[in-house]
C-alpha positions in Angstrom: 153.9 147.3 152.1 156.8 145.9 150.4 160.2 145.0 152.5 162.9 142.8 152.4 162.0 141.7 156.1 162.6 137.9 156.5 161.5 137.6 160.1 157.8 135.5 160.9 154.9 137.9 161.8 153.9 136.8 165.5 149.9 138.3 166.3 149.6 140.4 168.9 153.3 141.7 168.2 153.3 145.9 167.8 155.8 146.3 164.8 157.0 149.8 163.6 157.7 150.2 160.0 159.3 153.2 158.0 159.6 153.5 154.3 159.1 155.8 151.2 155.3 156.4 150.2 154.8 156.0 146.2 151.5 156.2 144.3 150.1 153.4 143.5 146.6 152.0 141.2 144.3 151.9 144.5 146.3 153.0 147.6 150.1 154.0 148.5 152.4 151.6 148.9 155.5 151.6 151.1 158.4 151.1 149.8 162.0 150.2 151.1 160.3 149.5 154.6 162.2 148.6 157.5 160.4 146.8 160.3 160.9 146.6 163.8 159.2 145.0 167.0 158.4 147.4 169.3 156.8 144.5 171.9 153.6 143.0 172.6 150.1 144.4 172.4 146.6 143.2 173.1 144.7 141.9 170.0 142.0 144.2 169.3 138.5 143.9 169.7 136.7 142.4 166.6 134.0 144.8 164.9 131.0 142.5 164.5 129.1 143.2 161.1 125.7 142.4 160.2 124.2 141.3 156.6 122.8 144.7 156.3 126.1 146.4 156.5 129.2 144.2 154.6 130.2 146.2 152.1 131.7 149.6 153.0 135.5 150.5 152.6 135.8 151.6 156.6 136.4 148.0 157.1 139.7 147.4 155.0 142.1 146.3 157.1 139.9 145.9 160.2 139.5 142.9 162.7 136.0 141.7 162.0 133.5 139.2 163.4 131.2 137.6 161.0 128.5 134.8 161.2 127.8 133.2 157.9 126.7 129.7 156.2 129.6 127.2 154.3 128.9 127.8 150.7 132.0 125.6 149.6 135.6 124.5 151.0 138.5 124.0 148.5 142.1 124.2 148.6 143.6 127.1 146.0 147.7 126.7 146.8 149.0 126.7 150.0 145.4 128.2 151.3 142.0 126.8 152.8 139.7 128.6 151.1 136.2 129.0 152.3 133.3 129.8 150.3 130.7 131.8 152.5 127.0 133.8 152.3 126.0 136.2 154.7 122.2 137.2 153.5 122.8 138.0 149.8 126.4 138.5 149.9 129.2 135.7 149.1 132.4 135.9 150.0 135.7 134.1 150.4 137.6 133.9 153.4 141.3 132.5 153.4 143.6 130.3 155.7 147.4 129.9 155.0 147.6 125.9 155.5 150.3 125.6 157.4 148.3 127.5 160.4 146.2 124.8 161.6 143.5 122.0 160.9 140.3 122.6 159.8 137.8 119.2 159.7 135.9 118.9 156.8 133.0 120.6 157.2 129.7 120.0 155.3 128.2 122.6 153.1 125.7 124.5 155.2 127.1 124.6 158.3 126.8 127.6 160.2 130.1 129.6 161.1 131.3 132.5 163.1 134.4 134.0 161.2 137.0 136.5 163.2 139.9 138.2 160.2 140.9 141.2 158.9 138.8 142.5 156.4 140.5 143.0 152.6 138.3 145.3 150.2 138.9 144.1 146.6 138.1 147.2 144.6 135.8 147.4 141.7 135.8 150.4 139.0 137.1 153.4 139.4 134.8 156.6 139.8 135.5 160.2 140.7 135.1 159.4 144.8 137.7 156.8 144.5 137.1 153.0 143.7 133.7 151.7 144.6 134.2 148.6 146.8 133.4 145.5 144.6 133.5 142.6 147.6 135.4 141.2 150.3 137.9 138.5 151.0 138.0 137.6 154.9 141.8 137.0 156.1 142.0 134.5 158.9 144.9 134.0 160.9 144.8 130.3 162.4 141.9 127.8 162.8 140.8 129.0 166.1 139.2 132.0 164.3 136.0 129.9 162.6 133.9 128.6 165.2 130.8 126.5 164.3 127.6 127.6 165.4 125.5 124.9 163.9 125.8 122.0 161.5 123.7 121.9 158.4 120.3 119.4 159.0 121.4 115.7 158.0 117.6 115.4 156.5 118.9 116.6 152.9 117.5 115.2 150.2 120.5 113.3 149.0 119.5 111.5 152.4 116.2 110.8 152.2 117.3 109.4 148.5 119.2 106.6 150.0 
């Protein structure tokens, strides 16, 4: 969607937007849209995924619930990003800065992860673009819980 719209995006806030559709490389995008608040809503229920299931395009754009391990934590910008592995897949999930604290927390850790799910496509083929990973899209802190911190018995530990 691109708009000229200035206001702040407030969750949980039902907005209606017009515009022109145009083509674009991997979906349409809207043009010239106008956006308006049409009240508040209920956030939706998060679609919980599993390791066996974390790659399919009926996710994009979907609140999901994931539970994965801390690969890595840098900062890239204005954005926390997060470096995570569910089973065989890695992934990235992203927090603007300026939408809460996050503690440093060690590699390993065990997290549950609530965003909005954001294919990233890969090559093109005749059935549309095959889906080449996922970036995770957090809105504020409160949506990465920690389930379980890594064991402090590394071997970096015992070392010293």
């Amino acid at each position: 969607m691109r708009t000229r719209f200035q206001g702040a995006v407030v969750v949980m806030l039902e907005m209606l937007t017009t515009g022109f559709c145009l083509p674009a490389e991997w979906y349409p995008v809207l043009q010239d849209t106008e956006v308006r608040s049409m009240g508040r809503s209920s956030m939706p229920t998060a679609l919980s995924l599993s390791e066996t299931n974390l790659l399919n395009w009926v996710y994009d754009g979907r609140l999901v619930r994931l539970e994965s391990r801390l690969v890595d934590m840098r900062t890239k910008g204005d954005d926390l990003i997060l470096v995570l592995q569910t089973g065989s897949c890695i992934y990235e999930a992203r927090l603007a800065a300026t939408t809460g604290f996050i503690p440093s927390l060690p590699p390993g850790s065990r997290l549950a992860l609530t965003g909005i799910y954001s294919g990233k496509p890969g090559r093109k083929t005749a059935a549309g673009p095959e889906l080449a990973g996922f970036e995770l899209l957090l809105n504020s802190a409160t949506n990465i819980v920690v389930l379980e911190r890594p064991p402090w018995w590394t071997l970096s530990a015992l070392e010293s």
